[in-house]
Structures are given as C-alpha cells and as structure tokens.
C-alpha positions in Angstrom: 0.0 0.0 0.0 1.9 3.5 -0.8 1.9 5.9 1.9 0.0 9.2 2.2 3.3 10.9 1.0 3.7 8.7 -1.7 -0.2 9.2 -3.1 0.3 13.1 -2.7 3.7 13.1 -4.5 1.6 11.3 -7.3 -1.0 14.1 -6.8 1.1 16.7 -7.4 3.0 15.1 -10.7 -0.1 14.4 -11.8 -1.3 18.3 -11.9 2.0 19.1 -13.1 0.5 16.9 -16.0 -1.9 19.0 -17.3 -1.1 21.9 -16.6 2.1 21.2 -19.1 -0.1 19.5 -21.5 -2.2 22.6 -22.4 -0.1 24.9 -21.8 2.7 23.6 -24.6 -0.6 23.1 -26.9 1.0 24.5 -30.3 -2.7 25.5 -32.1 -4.8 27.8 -30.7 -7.8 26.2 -31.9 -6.0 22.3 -30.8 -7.3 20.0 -27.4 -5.8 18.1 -24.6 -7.8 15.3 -22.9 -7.4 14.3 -19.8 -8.6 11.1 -18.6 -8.4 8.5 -15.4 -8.6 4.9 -16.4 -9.3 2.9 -13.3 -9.7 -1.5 -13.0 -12.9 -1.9 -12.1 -12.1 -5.5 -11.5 -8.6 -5.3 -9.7 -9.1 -6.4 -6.2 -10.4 -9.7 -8.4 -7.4 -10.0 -10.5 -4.9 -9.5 -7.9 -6.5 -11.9 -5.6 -5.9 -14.7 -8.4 -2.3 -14.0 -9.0 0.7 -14.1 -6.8 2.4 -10.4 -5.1 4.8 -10.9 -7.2 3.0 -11.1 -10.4 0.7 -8.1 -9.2 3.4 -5.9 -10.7 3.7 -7.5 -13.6 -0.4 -6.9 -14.3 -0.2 -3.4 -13.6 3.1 -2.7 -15.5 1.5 -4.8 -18.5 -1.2 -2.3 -18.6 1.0 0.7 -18.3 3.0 -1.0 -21.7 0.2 -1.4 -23.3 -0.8 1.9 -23.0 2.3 3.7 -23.9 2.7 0.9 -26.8 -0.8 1.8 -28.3 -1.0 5.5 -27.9 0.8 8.8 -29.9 4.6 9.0 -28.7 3.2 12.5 -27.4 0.4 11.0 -25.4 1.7 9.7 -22.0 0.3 7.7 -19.2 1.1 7.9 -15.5 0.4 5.9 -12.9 -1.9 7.3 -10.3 -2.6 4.4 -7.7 -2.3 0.9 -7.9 -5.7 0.9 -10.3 -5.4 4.0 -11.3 -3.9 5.7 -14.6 -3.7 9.7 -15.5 -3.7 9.9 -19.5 -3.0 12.7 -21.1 -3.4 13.3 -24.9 -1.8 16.5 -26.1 -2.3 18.2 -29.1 -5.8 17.1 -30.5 -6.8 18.9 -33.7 -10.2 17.7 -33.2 -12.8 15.4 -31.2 -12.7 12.6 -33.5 -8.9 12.5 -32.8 -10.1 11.6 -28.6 -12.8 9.3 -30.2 -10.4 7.0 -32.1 -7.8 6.9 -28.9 -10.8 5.9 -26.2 -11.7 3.3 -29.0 -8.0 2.1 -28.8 -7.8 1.7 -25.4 -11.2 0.2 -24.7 -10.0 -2.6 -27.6 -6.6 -2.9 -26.6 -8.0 -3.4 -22.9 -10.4 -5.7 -23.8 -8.5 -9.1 -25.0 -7.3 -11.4 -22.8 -3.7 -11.3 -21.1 -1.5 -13.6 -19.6 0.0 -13.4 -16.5 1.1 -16.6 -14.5 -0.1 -18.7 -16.7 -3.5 -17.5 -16.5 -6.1 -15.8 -19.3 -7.1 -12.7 -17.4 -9.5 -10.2 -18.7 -9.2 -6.6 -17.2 -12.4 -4.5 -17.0 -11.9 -0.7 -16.8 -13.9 2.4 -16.5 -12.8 5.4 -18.1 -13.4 9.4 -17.1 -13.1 11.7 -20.1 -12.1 16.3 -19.9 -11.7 17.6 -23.2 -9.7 21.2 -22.4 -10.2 24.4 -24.3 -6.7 25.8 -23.5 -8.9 29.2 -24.1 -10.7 28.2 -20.8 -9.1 26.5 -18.4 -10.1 26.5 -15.0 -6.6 25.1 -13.4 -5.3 21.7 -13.2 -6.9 20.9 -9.9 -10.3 21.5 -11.3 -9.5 19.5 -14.3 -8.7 16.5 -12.4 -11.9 17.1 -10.5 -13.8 16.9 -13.3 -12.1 14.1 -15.0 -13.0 11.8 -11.5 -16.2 13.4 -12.1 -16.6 11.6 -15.5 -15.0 8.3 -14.0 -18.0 7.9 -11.1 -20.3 8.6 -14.0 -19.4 5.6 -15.8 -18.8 3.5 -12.5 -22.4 4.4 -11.5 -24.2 3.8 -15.1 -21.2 0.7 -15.6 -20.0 2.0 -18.9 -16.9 2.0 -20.5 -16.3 5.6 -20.1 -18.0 8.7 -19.7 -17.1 12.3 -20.4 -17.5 15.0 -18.2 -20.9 17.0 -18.7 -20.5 20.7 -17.2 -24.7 20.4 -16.9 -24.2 17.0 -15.3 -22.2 18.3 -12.9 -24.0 21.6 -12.4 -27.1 19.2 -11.2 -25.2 16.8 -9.1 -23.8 20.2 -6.9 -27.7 21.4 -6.8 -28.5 17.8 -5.9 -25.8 17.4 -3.2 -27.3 20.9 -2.1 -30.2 20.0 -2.0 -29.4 16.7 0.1 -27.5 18.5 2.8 -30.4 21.1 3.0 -33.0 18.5 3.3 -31.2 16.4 6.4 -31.4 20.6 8.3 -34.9 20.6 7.0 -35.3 16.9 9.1 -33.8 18.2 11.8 -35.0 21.8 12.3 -39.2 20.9 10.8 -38.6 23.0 7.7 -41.0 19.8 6.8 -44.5 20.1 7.0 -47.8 17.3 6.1 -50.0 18.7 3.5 -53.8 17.2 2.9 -55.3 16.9 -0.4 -58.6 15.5 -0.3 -60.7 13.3 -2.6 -64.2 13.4 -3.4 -66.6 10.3 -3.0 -69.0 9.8 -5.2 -71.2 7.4 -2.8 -70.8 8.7 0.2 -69.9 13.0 -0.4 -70.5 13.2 3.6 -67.0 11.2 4.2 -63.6 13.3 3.9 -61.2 11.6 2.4 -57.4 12.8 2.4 -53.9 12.1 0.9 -51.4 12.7 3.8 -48.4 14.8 1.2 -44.9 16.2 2.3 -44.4 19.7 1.7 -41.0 21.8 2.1 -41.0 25.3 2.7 -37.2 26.4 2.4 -35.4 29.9 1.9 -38.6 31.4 1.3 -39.7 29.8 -1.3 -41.4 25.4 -1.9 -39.5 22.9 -3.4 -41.0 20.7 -5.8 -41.6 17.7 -4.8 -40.2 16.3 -7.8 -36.8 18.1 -6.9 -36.4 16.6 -3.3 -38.4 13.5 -3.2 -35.7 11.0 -6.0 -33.0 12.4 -3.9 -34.5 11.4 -0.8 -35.0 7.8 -2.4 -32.0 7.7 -3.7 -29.9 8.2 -0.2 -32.8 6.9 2.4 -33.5 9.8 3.3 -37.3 8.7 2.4 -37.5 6.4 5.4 -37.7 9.3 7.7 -39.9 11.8 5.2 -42.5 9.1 5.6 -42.3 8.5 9.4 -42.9 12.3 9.8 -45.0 12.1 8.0 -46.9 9.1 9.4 -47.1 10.4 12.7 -47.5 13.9 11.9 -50.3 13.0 9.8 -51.8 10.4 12.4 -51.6 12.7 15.2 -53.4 15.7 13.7 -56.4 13.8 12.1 -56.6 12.2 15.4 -57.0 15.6 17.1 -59.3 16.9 14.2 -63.3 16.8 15.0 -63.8 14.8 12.3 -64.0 11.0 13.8 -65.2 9.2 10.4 -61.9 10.8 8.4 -60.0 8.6 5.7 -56.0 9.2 5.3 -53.9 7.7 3.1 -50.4 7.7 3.4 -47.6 6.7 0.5 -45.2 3.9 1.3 -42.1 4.0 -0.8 -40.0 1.1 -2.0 -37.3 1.8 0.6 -39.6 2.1 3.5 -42.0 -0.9 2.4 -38.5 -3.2 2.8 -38.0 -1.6 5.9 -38.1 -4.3 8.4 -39.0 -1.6 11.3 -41.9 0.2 9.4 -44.7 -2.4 10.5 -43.7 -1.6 14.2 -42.9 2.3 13.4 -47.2 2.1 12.1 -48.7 0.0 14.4 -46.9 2.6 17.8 -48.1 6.0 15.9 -51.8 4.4 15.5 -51.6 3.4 19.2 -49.8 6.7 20.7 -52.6 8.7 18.6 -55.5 6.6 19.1 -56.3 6.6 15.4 -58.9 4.0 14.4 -56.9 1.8 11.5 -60.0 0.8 10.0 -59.4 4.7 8.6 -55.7 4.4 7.5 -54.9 3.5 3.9 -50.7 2.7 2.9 -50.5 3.3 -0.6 -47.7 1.2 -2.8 -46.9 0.9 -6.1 -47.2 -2.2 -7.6 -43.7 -2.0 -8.9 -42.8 -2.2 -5.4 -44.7 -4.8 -4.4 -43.6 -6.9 -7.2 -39.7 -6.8 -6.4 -40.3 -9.3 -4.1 -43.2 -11.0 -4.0 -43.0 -13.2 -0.7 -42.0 -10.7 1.4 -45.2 -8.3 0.1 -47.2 -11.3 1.0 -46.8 -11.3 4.2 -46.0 -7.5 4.9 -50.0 -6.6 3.6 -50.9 -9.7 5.5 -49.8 -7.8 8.6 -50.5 -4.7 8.3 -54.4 -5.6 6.8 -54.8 -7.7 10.3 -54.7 -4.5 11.6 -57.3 -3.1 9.9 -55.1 -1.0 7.6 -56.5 -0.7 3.8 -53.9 -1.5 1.0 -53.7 0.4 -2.1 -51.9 -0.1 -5.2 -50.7 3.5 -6.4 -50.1 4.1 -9.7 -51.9 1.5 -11.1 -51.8 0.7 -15.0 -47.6 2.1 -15.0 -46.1 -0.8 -14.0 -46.4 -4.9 -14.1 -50.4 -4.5 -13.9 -50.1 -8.4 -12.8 -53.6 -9.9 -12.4 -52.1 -12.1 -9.9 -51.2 -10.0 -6.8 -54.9 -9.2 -7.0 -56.0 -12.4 -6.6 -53.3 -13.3 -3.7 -52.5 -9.9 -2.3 -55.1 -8.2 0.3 -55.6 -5.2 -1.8 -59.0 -2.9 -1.2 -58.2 -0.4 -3.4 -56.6 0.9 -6.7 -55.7 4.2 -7.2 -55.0 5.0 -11.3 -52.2 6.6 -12.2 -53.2 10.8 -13.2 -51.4 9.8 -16.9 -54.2 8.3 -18.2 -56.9 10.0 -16.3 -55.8 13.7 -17.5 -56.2 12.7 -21.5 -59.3 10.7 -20.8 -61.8 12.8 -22.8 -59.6 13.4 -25.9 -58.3 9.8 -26.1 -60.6 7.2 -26.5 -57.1 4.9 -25.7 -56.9 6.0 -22.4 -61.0 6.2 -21.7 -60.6 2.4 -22.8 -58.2 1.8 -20.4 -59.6 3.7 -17.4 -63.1 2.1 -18.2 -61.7 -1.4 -18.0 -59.2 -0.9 -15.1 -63.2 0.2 -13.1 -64.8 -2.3 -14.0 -61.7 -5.2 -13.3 -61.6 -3.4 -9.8 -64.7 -4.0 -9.0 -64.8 -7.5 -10.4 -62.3 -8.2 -7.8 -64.5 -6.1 -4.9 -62.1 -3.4 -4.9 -62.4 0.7 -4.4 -61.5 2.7 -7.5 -59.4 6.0 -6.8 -58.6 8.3 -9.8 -55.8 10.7 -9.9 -55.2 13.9 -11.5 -59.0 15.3 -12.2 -58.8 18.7 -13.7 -61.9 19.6 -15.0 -65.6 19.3 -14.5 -66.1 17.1 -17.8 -63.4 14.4 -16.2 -65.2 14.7 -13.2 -68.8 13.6 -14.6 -67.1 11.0 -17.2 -65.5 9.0 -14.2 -69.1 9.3 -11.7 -70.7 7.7 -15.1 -68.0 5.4 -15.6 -68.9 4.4 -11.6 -65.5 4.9 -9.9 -65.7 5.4 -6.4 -63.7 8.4 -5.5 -61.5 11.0 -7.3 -58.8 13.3 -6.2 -56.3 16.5 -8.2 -56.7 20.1 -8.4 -60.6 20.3 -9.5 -61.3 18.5 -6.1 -58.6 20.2 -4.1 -55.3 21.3 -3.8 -53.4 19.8 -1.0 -54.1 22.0 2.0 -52.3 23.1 5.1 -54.0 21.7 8.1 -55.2 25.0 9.4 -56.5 24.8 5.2 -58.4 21.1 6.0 -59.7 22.4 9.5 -61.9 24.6 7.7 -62.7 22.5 5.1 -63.6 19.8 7.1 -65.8 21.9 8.6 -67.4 23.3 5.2 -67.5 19.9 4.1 -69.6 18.5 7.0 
C-alpha cells in the first residue's frame, strides 16, 4: 500500500501533468484530454495471482498503454488501479474518439500473467480542455473523476465529463444537505389533499403529502423527493410524516376521516416500518380501519413473498392497501387475486387525456370495471376539469382526487374544510 506521502507526490505530478499538457498546446484552436482509467475488477485479479505477479499486471497495462498511444500521449500511474492519460495536441474530437476506441480494444483481449487468461475491465473518465478556458489543473482532475463515477455508477466503458451534469449533481448534493437541516430543524411540513366520493360526499377523504418550505420559497416535490429515495432519506420523510399525519387527524373533529399515506420502495423493505405504524396508530389513538398505505405495484412486485406477508400484517390490523399508480407498472392480475388489496388508485397519466383519447377512456373504463370485479375501491388521480369529473361518476368509480377536487391543504386549510364539508 503506498503511503500518504507517496499518493500526494503522485497528486502533485499528476497536476503538473496538465497543466504542461495545455499549456505547450501549439494551435490555438488544438485540445488536450485528460482522462483516469481505473480497474474496475482489480481487487479480483490480484486476488488470483501471486504479489509478485501483481506488478507485472499493472506494469503490462502501463505497456500497453504507452505501446498503443501517440509518442506524445503519455500515461502515469496514479494508484495501484489507477492511470492519468493525457493526450496532447488534439486537432479535433474525432482525434479523442479514435484513442478511447484504442484503449477500450486494446483493454479488452485477454492477457497472460502466471499462466493465466485474465480479462481486465476498466472504466474510463473523459475532460476535453479548451486551452482558451481553463479553470486550473486541480479543477481538471476534478472533473475528470467526475466523469470516471459517472461511468462507474451507469457501468459503462467511459463517460465524459458533462459541465450540466455536474451543475445538477452540486444542486443535488445541495439539495441533500439542505434537506437532512430541513429533518432536523421541521422545515418539513404534512400537506392534505382531499378526494371526493362519489357514494358517500358526507365522508372526507385525504392524501397525507410532504411539503418543504425552504429559503422562502417550496420545493417541488419532484426536486427533493428522488434524492431522498436515492440516499434513504425517504425512510424518515415518511415517518414524519406518518405520525404527523396520524396525530393531527386524530386531534381533528372529524372522527369518520379517511387518510392515506404513500409507502415508498425503501420504506416498504424496511423491516422496522410495521412496528414504526402499528406505535403511531396506538400513541394517537387513530382507528386503523381509517388508514390507507399506498404502494406501487412495482414495489410490491420486487419481491413478491415478502409483500405477501408485509399486507398480510398490516391488513390484520385493519389497515387498507392500495396499489398506487396503477396501470404504469407490471399490472399483474395475480397480486390481486393473492394480495389483500381494497383499493386501486389509477395513475393521473391516463386519467388527465381521458376525454380526448378514447385509448386512455378504454383503459380507465376497463381498469373500473376489473376493480370491481375483484371487490375493490376505485381511486382516480389527476381530475382537472368538471367534464373528467362527470365522465369517471358515469363510468362508476368510487372516489377521485387533483386540483378540481382540491389542492393539497395546510392543516389549518383542512380544518376549515372539514368543517365546510360537513
């Protein structure tokens, strides 16, 4: 393993690098690229061969390099995985093209090393440089790595470095240290949009939403919500949300109230979330005959078994089950014959074009009716308009929520009307 000195003396060579490469470019209007080529399979290969050999792999690579390259481009090692390449003097892109194409190919057969046919897998992060604007070596290599996670994280060959890209990672990474404060500090706050029954108007029915309220301004829930997915941060969205949501309708005067409440992926193969449910219905006193966990059935198809027996526990306590987004995903016939489901919620896509495409009516109109055939609720997302209203009530589906309805209301908003609504 090389020492902390040794890895920053590599650092520093390597800056000295590029900064030499473009600035000894002799056109104006002629690249450099820098890249970092990095064995994506190395702890594998070195595992097979002896120490001693493990030299001889990474030198062989280094040869091959050099071997297959311009006598101006050079390669320097970086780490034991690692590789800086720098190609100097590129009159245009299709120049970089044919030299990643080399060293993919040249990569890519077989070599032998202790008597062995070895196959090394890399991934390779791409900077083109405009010597015209160059931000510094140091922000080169930065963005070069930048590239090379890209193509680890999508496992592709290589990548090359996207300024846009990167401009909405640094909003996302923003935006994921601001919402951990927001957790911490209740910048978070549970929104209500209701739905509207058709059979019996006298119930309120309500979607239980997160809403963030940040710098003086909302957040989309389209900006924060993938990027709490993606790092887990969903998990504890959806138990504020849970008991937040439990503990006010509890409190409202409105005993006979409905909530649903969405259940992610992440959360649903959370082995704690049953117990996290059944301790906010019991510390709020909330009646689960009047609870509803929505999940896609995406979700619940990812494993099968385990969503078996998850909606066999939570509907023994009297929770409802609905599958969200219904028609977008595997629209199996069989988890509604095996699964306790009570309800389906269609997904706003096909709803919201309903009157102009006969397609989507089609669909809608058959999803009702298969519903019902099976004894189940129908709930219809993203109603707009007084005609989709009056099309779906003909079309007998059982409740209906979006903007026509409601808009998803603060609960100062639903305390008043709740009280209209009575």
């Amino acid at each position: 393993m090389m020492s902390s000195d040794a890895n920053e003396n590599l650092m520093m060579n390597s800056l000295e690098h590029i900064a030499r490469a473009v600035t000894s470019l002799t056109e104006e209007n002629h690249y450099c690229a820098i890249m970092v080529l990095r064995i994506a399979n190395f702890r594998k290969l070195f595992r097979m061969v002896s120490l001693e050999h493990q030299a001889e792999l990474s030198d062989h690579i280094m040869t091959t390099l050099n071997d297959k390259l311009r006598k101006k481009d050079k390669v320097y090692y970086l780490n034991r995985d690692e590789y800086l390449i720098v190609l100097p003097d590129l009159r245009d892109q299709s120049l970089l093209t044919l030299a990643v194409n080399k060293i993919n190919r040249v990569l890519g057969e077989k070599i032998h090393v202790q008597g062995m046919a070895l196959y090394v897998k890399t991934h390779l992060g791409i900077r083109l440089v405009d010597p015209n604007y160059f931000p510094g070596p140091e922000r080169v290599l930065q963005q070069t790595y930048s590239a090379l996670f890209d193509a680890e994280e999508n496992n592709c060959s290589t990548a090359h470095y996207d300024e846009q890209s990167s401009l909405t990672q640094l909003r996302n990474l923003d935006l994921e240290t601001s919402l951990r404060q927001a957790l911490e500090t209740n910048e978070l706050m549970v929104y209500y949009q209701p739905q509207y029954d058709f059979k019996e108007s006298g119930t309120l029915s309500v979607e239980a939403l997160s809403r963030w309220h940040h710098d003086g301004h909302n957040i989309a829930p389209a900006d924060y919500i993938p990027i709490a997915e993606e790092t887990g941060l969903i998990c504890e969205i959806t138990r504020f949300t849970v008991h937040n949501a439990l503990r006010y309708c509890s409190q409202l005067n409105n005993a006979s109230i409905q909530l649903s409440i969405n259940i992610s992926s992440r959360d649903f193969f959370d082995q704690d979330l049953f117990d996290f449910v059944k301790q906010a219905i019991e510390t709020w006193r909330f009646d689960p005959r009047n609870l509803t966990l929505e999940i896609t059935e995406s979700t619940m198809m990812q494993n099968a078994d385990h969503a078996q027996k998850a909606l066999e526990a939570f509907h023994d306590l009297g929770i409802h089950i609905a599958i969200d987004d219904f028609g977008t995903g595997y629209s199996s016939m069989a988890y509604l014959k095996h699964f306790p489901v009570d309800e389906l919620k269609i997904d706003q896509s096909f709803i919201r074009n309903m009157i102009n495409d006969k397609d989507d009516e089609m669909i809608v109109k058959a999803m009702i009716h298969l519903a019902h055939d099976f004894h189940l609720k129908v709930v219809a997302e993203g109603v707009e308009d007084a005609q989709t209203l009056q099309h779906l009530r003909r079309l007998e589906c059982d409740r209906v929520q979006g903007y026509f309805i409601a808009k998803p209301l603060s609960a100062d908003d639903l305390k008043n009307y709740s009280s209209q609504a009575k």
